[in-house]
C-alpha positions as CSV (number, residue, x, y, z in Angstrom):
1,X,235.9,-44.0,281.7
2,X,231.9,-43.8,281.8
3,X,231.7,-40.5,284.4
4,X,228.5,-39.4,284.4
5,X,228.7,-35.9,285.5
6,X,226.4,-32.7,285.6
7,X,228.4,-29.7,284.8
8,X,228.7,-25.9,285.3
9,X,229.5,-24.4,281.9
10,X,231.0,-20.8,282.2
11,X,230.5,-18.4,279.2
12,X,230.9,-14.9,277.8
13,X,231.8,-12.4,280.1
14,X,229.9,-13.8,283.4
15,X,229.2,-16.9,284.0
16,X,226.8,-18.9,282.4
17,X,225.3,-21.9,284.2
18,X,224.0,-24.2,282.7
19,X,221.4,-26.2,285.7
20,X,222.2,-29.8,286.0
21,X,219.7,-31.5,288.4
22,X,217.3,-33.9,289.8
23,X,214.2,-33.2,287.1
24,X,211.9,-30.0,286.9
25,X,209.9,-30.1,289.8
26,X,207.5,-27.1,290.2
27,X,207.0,-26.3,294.2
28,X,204.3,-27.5,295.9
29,X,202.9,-24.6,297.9
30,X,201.7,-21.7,296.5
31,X,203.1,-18.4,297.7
32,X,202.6,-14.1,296.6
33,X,202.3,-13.7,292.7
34,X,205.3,-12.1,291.5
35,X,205.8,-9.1,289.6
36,X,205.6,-9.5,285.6
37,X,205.5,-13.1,285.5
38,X,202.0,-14.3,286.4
39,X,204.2,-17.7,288.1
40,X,203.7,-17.9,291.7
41,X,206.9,-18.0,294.1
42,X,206.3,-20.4,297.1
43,X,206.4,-18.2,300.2
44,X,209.0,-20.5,301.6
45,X,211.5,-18.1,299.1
46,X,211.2,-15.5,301.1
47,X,214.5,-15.6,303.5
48,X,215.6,-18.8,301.9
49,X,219.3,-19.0,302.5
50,X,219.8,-21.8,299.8
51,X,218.0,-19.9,296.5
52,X,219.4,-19.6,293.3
53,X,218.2,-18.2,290.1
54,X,219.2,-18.9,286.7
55,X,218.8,-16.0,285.3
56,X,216.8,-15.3,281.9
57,X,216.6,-11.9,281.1
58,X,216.9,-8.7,283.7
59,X,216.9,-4.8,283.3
60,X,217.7,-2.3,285.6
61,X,214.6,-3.0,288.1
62,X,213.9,-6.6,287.7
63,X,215.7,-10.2,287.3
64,X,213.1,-12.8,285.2
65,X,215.0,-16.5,285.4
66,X,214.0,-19.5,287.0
67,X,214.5,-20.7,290.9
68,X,216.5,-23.8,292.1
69,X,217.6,-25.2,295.1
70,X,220.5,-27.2,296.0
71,X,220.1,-30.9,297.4
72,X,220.6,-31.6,301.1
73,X,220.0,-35.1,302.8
74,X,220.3,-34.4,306.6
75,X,223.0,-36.1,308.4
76,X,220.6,-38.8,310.7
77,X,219.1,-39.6,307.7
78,X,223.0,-40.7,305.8
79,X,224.4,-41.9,308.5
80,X,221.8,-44.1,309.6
81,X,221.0,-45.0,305.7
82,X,221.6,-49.0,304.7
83,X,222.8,-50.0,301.4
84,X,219.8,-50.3,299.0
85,X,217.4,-48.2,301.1
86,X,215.7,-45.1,300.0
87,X,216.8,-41.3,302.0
88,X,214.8,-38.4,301.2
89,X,215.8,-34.9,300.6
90,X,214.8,-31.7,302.7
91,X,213.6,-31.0,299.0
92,X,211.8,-34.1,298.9
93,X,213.8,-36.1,295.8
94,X,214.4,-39.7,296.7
95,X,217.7,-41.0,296.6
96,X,219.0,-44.7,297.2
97,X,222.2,-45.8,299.0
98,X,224.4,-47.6,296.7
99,X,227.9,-49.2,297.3
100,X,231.2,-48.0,295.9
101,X,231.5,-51.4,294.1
102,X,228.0,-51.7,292.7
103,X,228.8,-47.9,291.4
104,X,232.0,-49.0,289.7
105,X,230.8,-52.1,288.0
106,X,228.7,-50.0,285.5
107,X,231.1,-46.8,285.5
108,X,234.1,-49.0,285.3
109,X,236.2,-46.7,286.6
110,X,239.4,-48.3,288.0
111,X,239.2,-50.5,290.7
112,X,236.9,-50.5,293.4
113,X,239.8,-49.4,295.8
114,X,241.0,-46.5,293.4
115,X,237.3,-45.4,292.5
116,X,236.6,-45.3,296.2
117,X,239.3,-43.0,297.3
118,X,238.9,-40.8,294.4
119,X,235.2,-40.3,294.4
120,X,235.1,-40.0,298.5
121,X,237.5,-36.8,298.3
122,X,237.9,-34.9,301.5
123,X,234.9,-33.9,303.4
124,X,233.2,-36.6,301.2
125,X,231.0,-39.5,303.0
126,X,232.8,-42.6,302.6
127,X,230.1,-45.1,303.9
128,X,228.2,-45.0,300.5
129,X,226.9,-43.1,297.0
130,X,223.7,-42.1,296.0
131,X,221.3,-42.6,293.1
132,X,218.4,-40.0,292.4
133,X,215.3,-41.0,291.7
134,X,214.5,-38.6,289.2
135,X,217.8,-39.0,286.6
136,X,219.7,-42.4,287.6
137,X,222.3,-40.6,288.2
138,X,225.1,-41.4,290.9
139,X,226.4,-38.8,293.1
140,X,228.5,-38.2,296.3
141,X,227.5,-36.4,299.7
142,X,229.6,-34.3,301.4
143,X,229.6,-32.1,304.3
144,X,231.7,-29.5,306.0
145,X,232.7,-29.1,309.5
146,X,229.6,-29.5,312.0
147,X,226.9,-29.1,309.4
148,X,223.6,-30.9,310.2
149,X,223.3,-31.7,306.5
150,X,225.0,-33.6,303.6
151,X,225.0,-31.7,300.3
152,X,224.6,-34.0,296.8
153,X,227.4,-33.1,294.6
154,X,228.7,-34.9,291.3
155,X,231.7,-37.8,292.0
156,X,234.2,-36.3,290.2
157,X,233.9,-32.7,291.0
158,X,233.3,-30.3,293.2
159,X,229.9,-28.9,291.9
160,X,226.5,-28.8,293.6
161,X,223.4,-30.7,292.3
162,X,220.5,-27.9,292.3
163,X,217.4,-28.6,291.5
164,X,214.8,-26.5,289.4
165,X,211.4,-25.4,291.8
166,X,209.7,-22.4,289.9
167,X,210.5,-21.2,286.0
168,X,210.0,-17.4,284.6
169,X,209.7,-15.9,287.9
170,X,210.4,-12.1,288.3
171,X,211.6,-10.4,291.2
172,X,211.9,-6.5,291.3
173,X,215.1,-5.2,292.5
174,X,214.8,-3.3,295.4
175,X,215.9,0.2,296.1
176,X,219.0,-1.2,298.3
177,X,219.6,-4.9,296.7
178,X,223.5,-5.5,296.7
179,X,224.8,-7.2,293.2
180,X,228.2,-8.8,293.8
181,X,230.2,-9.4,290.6
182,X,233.4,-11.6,291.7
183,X,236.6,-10.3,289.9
184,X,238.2,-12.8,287.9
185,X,242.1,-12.3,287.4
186,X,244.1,-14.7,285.2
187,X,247.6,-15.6,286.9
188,X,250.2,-18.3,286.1
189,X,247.7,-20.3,284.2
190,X,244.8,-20.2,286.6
191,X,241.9,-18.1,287.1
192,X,241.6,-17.2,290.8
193,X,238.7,-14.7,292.6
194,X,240.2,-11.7,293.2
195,X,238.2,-9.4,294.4
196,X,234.1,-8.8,295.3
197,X,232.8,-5.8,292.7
198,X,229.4,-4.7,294.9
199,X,227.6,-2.7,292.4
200,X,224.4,-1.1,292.0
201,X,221.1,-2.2,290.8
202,X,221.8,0.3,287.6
203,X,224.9,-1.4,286.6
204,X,225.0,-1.9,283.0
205,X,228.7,-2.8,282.5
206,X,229.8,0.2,280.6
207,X,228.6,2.7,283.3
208,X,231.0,1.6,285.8
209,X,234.7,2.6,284.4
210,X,236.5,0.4,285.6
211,X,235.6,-2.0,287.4
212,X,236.7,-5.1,285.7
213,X,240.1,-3.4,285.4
214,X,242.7,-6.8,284.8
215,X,240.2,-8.7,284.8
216,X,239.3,-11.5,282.7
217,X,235.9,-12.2,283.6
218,X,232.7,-10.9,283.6
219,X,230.1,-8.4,283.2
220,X,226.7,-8.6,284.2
221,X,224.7,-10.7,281.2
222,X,221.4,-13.0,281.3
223,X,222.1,-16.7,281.7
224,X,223.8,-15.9,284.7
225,X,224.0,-18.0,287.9
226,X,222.9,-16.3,290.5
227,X,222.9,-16.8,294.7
228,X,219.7,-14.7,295.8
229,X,218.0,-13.2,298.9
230,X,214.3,-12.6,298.4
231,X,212.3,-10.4,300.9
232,X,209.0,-9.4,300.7
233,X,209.0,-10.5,297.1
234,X,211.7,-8.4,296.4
235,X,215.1,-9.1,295.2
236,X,217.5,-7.5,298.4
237,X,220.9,-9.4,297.6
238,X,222.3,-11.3,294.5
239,X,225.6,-13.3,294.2
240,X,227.8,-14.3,291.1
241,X,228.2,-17.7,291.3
242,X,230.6,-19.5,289.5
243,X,233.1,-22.2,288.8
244,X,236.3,-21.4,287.3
């Protein structure tokens, strides 16, 4: 089976994410300069509920990595889509509406009847897949509950499309910035989030006995994943995110 499929990778002791997404487009407006870098953050960062940062480097003050978004498509805009025509992005990528059976003649999954009910999964669209502009790639849309917007995610799994905006950008860390760590615990086979680990902007790993106690996963590393809240051009919250 020819699945073609953009994947989160996890490694060493937090996750590493590897970004999977529609090309490596910079953004468009120019925002504040950002400490360390000399790259420019557009403003629109600041209070962006749907930032990421793949993180590079970092030290006790500062994260260095680069910024991505995921991939919505508003609901008028799939919903009202026909087979064949073009639906933008909020980010701007261009994707076409393509048919479940157009889809399976080059992925050759099963048949069309099969492929459609596995690759339209619960919460899935079922009208239609897409193909982006910038890669070829097909991928579903999904949505949950009353949500105004569809997100892009890969057929055959539950993960995100995200798309790269700004490399090598540095935020400082400010005084009060909450770093969540999620605690990974290894149980009849299966790793399951345990617990939340809110730690400090000092964390180091080895300076907080502890905290990973029966855990399996992570400490804090580079090449992290990372679900941010900028403010002022400062880094104020930062999740772990990851796919077990």
């Amino acid at each position: 089976m020819k699945t073609k499929i953009i994947s989160l990778l996890m490694a060493t002791l937090l996750t590493a994410a590897v970004i999977g997404g529609c090309g490596n487009a910079k953004a468009e407006d120019s925002g504040k300069e950002v400490s360390g870098t000399g790259s420019t953050a557009a403003e629109s960062t600041d209070s962006d509920d749907n930032l990421y940062m793949q993180v590079k480097s970092f030290n006790e003050t500062s994260f260095t990595g680069d910024l991505c978004r995921e991939e919505r498509i508003r609901q008028e805009y799939v919903e009202g889509a026909e087979i064949g025509k073009s639906i933008s992005s909020i980010n701007g990528t261009q994707f076409t509406a393509v048919s479940f059976e157009d889809v399976n003649k080059e992925l050759e999954y099963d048949t069309d009847e099969v492929f459609k009910k596995d690759a339209s999964a619960a919460a899935r669209f079922d009208g239609f897949l897409v193909k982006c502009s910038d890669d070829d790639f097909y991928y579903a849309l999904e949505k949950e509950g009353f949500d105004n917007e569809y997100l892009v995610v890969t057929i055959f799994t539950d993960e995100a499309l995200r798309k790269t905006i700004e490399e090598n950008v540095t935020y400082n860390i400010s005084e009060d910035c909450q770093i969540y760590l999620q605690k990974v615990v290894d149980k009849d086979g299966a790793s399951d989030i345990e617990s939340e680990y809110i730690i400090g902007r000092d964390f180091k790993g080895d300076n907080y006995p502890g905290w990973s106690e029966g855990a399996t996963e992570y400490y804090l590393t580079d090449n992290m994943l990372m679900d941010i809240s900028v403010k002022d051009g400062e880094l104020t919250k930062a999740v772990q995110v990851f796919v077990p």
